[in-house]
Structures are given as structure tokens and as C-alpha cells.
C-alpha positions in Angstrom: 118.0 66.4 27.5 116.6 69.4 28.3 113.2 70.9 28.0 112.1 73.6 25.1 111.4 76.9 26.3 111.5 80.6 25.4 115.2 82.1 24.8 116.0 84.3 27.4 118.3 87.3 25.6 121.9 87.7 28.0 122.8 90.7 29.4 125.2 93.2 28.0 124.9 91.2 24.6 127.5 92.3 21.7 126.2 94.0 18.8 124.5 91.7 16.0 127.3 91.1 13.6 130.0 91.6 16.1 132.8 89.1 16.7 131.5 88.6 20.2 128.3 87.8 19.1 129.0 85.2 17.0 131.4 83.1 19.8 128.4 83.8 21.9 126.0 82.5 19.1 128.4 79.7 18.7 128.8 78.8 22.3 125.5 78.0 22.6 125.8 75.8 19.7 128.4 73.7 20.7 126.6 73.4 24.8 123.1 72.4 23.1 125.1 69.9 20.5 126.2 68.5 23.6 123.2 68.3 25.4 121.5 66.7 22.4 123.9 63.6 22.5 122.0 60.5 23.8 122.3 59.7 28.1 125.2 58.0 28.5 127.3 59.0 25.5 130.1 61.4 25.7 130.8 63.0 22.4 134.2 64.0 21.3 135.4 67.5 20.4 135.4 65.7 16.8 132.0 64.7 16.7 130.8 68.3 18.1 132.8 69.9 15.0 130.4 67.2 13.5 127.2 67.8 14.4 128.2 71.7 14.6 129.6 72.4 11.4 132.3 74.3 13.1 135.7 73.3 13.1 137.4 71.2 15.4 139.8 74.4 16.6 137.1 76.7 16.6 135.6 73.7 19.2 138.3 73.0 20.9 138.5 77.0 22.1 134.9 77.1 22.5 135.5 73.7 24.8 137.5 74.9 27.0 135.3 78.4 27.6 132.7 75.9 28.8 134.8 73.8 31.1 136.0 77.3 32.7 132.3 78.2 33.0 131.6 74.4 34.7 128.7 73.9 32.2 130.4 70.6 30.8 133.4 68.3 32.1 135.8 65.8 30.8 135.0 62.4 30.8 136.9 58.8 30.1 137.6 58.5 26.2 135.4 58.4 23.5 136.7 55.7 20.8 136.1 57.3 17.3 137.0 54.3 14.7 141.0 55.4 13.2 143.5 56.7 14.7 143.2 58.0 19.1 140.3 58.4 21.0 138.8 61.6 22.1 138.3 62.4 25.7 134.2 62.5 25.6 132.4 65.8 26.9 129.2 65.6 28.8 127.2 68.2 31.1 128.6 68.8 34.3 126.5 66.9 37.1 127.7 69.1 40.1 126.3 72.0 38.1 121.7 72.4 38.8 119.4 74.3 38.9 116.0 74.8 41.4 112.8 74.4 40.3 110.2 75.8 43.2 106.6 75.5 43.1 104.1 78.2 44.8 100.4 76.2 45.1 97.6 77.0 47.6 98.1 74.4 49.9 101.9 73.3 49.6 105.4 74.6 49.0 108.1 72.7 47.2 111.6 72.2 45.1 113.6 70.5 44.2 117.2 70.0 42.3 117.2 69.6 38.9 120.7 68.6 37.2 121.6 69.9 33.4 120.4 66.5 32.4 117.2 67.4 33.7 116.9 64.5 36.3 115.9 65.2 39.3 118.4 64.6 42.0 116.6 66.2 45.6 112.8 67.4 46.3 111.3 68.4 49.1 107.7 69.4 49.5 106.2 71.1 52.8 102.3 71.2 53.4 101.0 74.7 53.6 97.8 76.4 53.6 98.7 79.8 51.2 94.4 80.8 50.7 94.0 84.2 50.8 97.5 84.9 52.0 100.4 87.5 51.9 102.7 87.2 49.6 105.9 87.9 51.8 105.6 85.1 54.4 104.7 82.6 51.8 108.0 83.3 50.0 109.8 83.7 53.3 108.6 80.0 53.9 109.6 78.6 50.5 112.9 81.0 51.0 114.3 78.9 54.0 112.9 75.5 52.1 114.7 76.3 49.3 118.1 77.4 51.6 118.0 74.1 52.9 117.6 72.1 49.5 120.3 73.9 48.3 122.4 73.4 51.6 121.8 69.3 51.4 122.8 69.7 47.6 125.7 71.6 48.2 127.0 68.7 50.8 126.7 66.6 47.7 129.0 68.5 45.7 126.1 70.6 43.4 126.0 74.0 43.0 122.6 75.8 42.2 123.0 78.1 39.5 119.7 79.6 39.6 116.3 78.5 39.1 112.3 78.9 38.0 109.2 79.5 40.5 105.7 77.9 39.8 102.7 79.7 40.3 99.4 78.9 40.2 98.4 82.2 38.6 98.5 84.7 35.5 102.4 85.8 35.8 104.3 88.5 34.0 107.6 87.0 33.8 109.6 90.4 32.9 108.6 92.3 35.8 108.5 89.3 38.5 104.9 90.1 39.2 102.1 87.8 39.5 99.1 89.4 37.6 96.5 87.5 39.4 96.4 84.2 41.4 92.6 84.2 42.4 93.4 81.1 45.7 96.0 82.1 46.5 94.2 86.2 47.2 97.6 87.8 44.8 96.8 90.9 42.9 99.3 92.9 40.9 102.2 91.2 43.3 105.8 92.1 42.9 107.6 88.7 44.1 111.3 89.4 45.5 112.5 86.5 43.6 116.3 87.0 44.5 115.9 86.6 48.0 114.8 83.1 47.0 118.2 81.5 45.6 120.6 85.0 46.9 123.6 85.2 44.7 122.9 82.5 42.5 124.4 83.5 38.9 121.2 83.0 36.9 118.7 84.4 38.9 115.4 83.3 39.4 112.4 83.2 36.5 108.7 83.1 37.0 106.3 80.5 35.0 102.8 80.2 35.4 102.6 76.4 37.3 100.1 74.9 33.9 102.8 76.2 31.3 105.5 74.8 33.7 104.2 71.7 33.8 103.1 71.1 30.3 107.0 71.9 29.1 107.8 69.2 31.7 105.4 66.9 29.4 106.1 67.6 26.3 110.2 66.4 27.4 108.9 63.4 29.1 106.0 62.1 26.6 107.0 58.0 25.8 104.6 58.6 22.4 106.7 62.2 21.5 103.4 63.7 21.3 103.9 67.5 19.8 100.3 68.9 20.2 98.3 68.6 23.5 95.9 70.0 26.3 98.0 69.6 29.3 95.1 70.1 32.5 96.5 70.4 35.6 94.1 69.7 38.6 95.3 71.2 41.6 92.8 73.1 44.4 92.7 75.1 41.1 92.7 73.7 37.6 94.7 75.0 35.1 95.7 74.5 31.3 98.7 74.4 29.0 98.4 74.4 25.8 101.5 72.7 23.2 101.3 73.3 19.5 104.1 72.2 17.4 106.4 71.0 20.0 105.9 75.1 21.5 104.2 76.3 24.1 101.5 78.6 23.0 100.3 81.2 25.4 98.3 83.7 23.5 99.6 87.2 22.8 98.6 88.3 26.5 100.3 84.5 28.0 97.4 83.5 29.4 96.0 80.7 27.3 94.9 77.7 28.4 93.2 79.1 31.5 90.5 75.6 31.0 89.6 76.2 34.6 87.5 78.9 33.7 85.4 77.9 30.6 81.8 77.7 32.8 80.3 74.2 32.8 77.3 74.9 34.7 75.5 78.8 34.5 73.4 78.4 37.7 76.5 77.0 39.5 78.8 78.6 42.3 80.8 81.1 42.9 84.3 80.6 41.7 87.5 82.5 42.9 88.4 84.2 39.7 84.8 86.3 40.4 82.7 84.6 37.9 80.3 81.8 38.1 79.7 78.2 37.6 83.7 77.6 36.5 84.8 74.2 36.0 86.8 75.1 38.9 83.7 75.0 41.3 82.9 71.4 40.1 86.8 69.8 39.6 89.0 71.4 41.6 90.4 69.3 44.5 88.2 71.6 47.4 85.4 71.3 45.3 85.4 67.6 45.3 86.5 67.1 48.5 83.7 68.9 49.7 81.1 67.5 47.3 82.3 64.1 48.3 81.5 64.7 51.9 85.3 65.2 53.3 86.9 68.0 54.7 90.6 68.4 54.6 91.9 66.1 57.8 94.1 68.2 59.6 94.7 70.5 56.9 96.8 67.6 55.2 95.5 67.5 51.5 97.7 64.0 51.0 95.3 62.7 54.3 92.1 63.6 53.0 93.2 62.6 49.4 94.2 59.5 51.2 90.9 59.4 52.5 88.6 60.1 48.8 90.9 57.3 47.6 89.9 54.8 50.1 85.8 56.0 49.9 85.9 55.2 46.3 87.7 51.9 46.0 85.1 51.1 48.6 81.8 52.6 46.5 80.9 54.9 48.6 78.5 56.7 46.4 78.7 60.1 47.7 82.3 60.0 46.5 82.2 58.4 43.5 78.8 60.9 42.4 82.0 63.9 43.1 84.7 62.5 41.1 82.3 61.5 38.4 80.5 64.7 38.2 83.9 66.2 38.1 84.8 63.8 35.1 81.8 65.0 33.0 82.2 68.5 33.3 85.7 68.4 32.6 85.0 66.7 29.7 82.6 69.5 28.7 85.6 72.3 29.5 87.6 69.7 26.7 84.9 69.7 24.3 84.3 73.5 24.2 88.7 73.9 24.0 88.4 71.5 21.3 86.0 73.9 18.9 88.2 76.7 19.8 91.9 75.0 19.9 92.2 72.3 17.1 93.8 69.8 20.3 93.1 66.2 19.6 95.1 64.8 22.7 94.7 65.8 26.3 96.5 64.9 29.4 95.4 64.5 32.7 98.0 65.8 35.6 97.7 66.3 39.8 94.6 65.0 40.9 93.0 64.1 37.6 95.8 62.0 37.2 95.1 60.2 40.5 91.4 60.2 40.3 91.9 59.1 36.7 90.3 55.4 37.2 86.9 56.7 38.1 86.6 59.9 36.1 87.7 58.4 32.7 84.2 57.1 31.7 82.4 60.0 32.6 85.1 62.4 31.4 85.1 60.1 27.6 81.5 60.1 27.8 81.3 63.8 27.7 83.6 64.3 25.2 82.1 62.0 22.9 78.4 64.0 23.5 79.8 67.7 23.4 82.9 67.1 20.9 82.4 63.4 19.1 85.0 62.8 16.8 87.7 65.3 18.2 89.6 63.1 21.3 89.9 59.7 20.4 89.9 57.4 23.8 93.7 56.4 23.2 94.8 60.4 22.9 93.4 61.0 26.5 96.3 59.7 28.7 98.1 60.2 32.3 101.0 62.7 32.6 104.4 61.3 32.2 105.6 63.4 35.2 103.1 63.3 37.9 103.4 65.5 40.5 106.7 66.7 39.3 105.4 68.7 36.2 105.5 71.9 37.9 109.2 71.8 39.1 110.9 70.1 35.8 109.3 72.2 33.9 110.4 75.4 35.6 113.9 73.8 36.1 114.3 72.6 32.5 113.4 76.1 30.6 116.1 77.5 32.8 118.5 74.9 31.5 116.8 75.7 28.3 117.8 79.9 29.0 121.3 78.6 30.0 122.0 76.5 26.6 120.6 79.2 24.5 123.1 81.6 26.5 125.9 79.7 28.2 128.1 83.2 28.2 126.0 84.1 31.1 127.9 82.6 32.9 131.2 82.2 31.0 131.0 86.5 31.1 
């Protein structure tokens, strides 16, 4: 039910060994046994002891810490064969967390429940090139006040929640290491003003990595090892290896927008030249396929690519193709580096993913034949979401792992 993601250690943890320690080791074993239980099924205090291993008093106290903390609540009965039925235990859906999404040309979150469904989202249309980083969170500030206002009308409370970025992040220090579209150097993001006085905070997640936890919960074929690509007006990459994000010792793998696909090509934001960006990002296509961003609305002018190639015009489908192949060339040259057999395609690869499939299978098959089969290069799961779940869930994640956060 919720999405894997780094532990995050508690504050003013008891010393390893200590009686507190092991309640708060063991609170976090009965929330996640909980968490685990199918949708829709309410476990008894019995069957946590169960699937715990503790015992049904040591559950029963640990129980009623979480309903105090308003992590879980009591639901209906749960028949257990013999004898009376349980009252079933389930996450608490007026408890949620935020998931917000920084991107160069649009602001968004949304609420996330424990469940990790998505219950409100709002996205807001933005032009954030080259900007400064205060107004652009002082814009996604008062979006997110007023997500949180509609979902506190509902009966929700936000306990915290996870920023996207489209950039190289270092989540300790809430500083954004470089975000090349967006013009962030070495930025120091005031991340409590975002969600003031919520009781988890808010984490920072590069917007790729984000999105490709997001996948790996949602994937209908449990897939455990992929190339998540996320095309955006940049194009990022997350990388999943045994069910685990992997982000290099630095946490910056996967950067596939990068790898160069053509030497003599254009200048790309990150300073280099002839990126995959420059060919595959969504500017770079727009631009190639003869379209300029109507009114500064990206969904109009995608709107507008969309129609020009269900109606052949050539200039448009030359873009998204050429785009295909050289992402397929960025692919083939992860593939000798990564061992990745399975790639998916999110944003605007996603949507674009009718007329750059040939191309992009055709390049695979000349620069990396054998490595992707046809069949293990698919559509994300999540769509546009990706960014937002995954930021959301590996906070639930955080608060499972460490449910006396809040309890404390």
C-alpha cells in the first residue's frame, strides 16, 4: 500500500538496545503489517500478532499508541473462524500527506492518503526558466495552502509531505544542487514555509527518482528492475534494481538526459553539447516540429503536436520520430553500462508514445540488439502523476518505518 523508499532515522531516537527502541522498532512493525494487508481487508489485532510474531498484548498496547497517533482507526468487525470477532484495523483515511511537484513550466500537488490513493490534485501552468527560487515556492506555497484548505473541509489532515524537482537534490540539507531549466544553483529551498506546522515536515526528491518509486508501486506486471525516463521540458532517468531505487553513491544516477546522441548537436542547459535533451525534450520538439508554445500553455501546444501528427504533418512527425531514435540511442548506451532490460516511458514519451515507438525499437535493436525486448518497453502505470505519488508515498514510507514521529 505504500511505496518503498529510503528510511528516514526519527529524531531524538533511544539508544540501540534500549527499551524504547525496541517499542519503536516494534511500532513500526505492527503500522507496516497493517499496511501490507490487502485494500479492503481490515486485520484483527489477532492476525497482526500473526503476521508480527508479537504477541497479541504486546499488539494490543502497541494498537492503541497508533490510534492515539491517528495513524490507524477502528473499523466494523473482522470474523476470525471460532469463537468473537475482532474489531478490524486499517489506516486512517483523514490522515495524508502532500506530494508537490517543482517543473519548468508548471506547479502542482496533490493529496495523497496512507493508502496511497490520491484523493485532490491541482496543477497550475507556470513558466519557472531561468527563475528565482523564492517566488516560485511562494507560488506553489499558496497552491499548496489551498489544497490543503479544500482537504481539510473534507475532514483530512496533512501530515507533511515530499517536493519534486527536476534537478540534482541533496535531500539532507534541502538544497537543490543543480536544476539546469529551471537557472538553480547551490539553492537552499525554505521547505517549511511550504506545509507550516505540519508534523513531518517536508522532504526533497529529485522529480525522475520520484516518479520511478511511483512505478515500481503501481507496475500491473510487478516488474523489479527498470529504466524509468521521464520526458518533461527536461528528460530525466530513474533507475530500479531489485525492487530499490539505485542512485549512485553521489544520487545522481540515471541522469539519461545527458548521455550525448549527436556530437555536432546543440547546446544543452546542463552546459554541454548535443544531449538527448536538445533532441527529446518537450521544447526541443516543439520547436523542431514547427510550434511554439500557444500562449505559454504547454497542454495547448501539446494539444496542438497531437493534432499535426494524427493528421501527418510531416514536419511533426520527422520531430517526434527523431526524438524516438535518439532516445533509443541514450537506452542502448544505459543498457552497456546498467544491465536494464525493461524501460518505461513517462510525461511526454508516454503521450507521444504511438509515433516514437518504431523509431525508438528500431534504435534499440541497431545500437543494443538483444538487450530490450519489444514487450519490456511499456507506458507508465502512473502518467502524469509519477512525480507526486512518488514523493507522497516515500513519505508514507518514512512514516511506517517511524510511526513514533508522531506518536512522540
Amino acid at each position: 500500500m505504500v511505496m518503498p523508499a529510503p528510511a528516514l532515522a526519527g529524531p531524538g531516537g533511544a539508544a540501540p538496545g534500549s527499551v524504547g527502541d525496541v517499542r519503536r522498532s516494534n511500532l513500526a512493525l505492527v503500522l507496516g503489517a497493517i499496511a501490507e494487508f490487502p485494500p479492503g481487508t481490515h486485520p484483527s489485532r489477532a492476525q497482526v500478532a500473526g503476521a508480527t510474531g508479537l504477541t497479541k498484548a504486546s499488539v494490543s498496547s502497541l494498537v492503541l499508541d497508533l490510534l492515539d497517533a491517528g495513524i490507524i482507526r477502528e473499523i466494523g468487525l473482522n470474523p476470525q473462524g471460532r469463537g468473537r470477532p475482532g474489531v478490524g484495523l486499517e489506516l486512517s483515511p483523514s490522515r495524508a500527506v502532500m506530494g508537490m511537484e517543482i517543473n519548468v513550466d508548471y506547479i502542482s500537488a496533490a493529496v495523497v492518503d496512507l493508502a496511497g490513493t490520491v484523493l485532490l490534485r491541482e496543477l497550475q501552468e507556470r513558466d519557472n526558466r531561468n527563475s528565482q527560487d523564492m517566488p516560485v515556492l511562494a507560488a506553489l506555497a499558496v497552491l499548496a495552502a489551498r489544497v490543503r484548505s479544500t482537504a481539510g473541509e473534507q475532514g483530512v489532515e496533512i501530515l507533511g509531505g515530499g517536493l519534486a524537482v527536476p534537478g540534482l537534490v541533496d535531500p539532507a540539507g534541502a538544497r537543490v544542487l543543480t536544476a539546469p531549466n529551471l537557472g538553480w544553483v547551490n539553492v537552499y529551498l525554505d521547505l517549511d514555509a511550504l506545509l507550516p506546522e505540519a508534523a513531518l515536515g517536508v522532504e526533497l526528491f529529485n522529480e525522475a527518482n520520484a516518479a520511478a518509486l511511483a512505478e515500481l508501486r503501481h507496475r500491473p506486471d510487478g516488474a523489479s528492475n527498470f529504466l524509468f525516463v521521464s520526458g518533461e521540458v527536461g528528460v530525466g532517468g530513474g533507475i530500479v534494481i531489485g525492487s530499490e531505487l539505485f542512485t549512485g553513491p553521489g544520487g545522481h544516477a540515471g541522469e539519461v538526459g545527458h548521455i550525448v546522441v549527436d556530437p555536432d548537436g546543440g547546446h544543452c542547459s546542463c552546459g554541454g553539447t548535443g544531449c538527448l535533451e536538445t533532441v527529446a525534450g518537450q521544447d526541443a520538439i516543439f520547436s523542431a516540429a514547427g510550434l511554439a508554445p500557444e500562449g505559454g500553455s504547454r497542454s495547448a501546444t501539446m494539444s496542438a503536436l497531437l493534432r499535426a501528427l494524427e493528421s501527418g504533418v510531416p514536419k511533426a512527425v520527422s520531430a517526434v520520430e527523431r526524438a524516438g531514435y535518439c532516445l533509443g540511442m541514450a537506452l542502448a548506451s544505459t543498457a552497456r553500462v546498467v544491465d536494464i532490460d525493461s524501460v518505461v516511458l513517462g510525461g511526454h514519451f508516454a503521450v507521444l508514445e504511438p509515433w516514437l515507438r518504431a523509431p525508438l525499437l528500431n534504435s534499440l535493436h541497431k545500437y543494443a540488439p538483444g538487450k530490450y525486448a519489444s514487450e519490456h518497453v511499456t507506458v507508465s502505470a502512473v502518467g502524469e502523476f509519477g512525480a507526486l505519488l512518488g514523493a507522497a508515498g516515500s513519505v508514507i514510507r518514512s512514516l511506517v518505518e517511524a510511526p513514533h514521529r508522531l506518536h512522540a
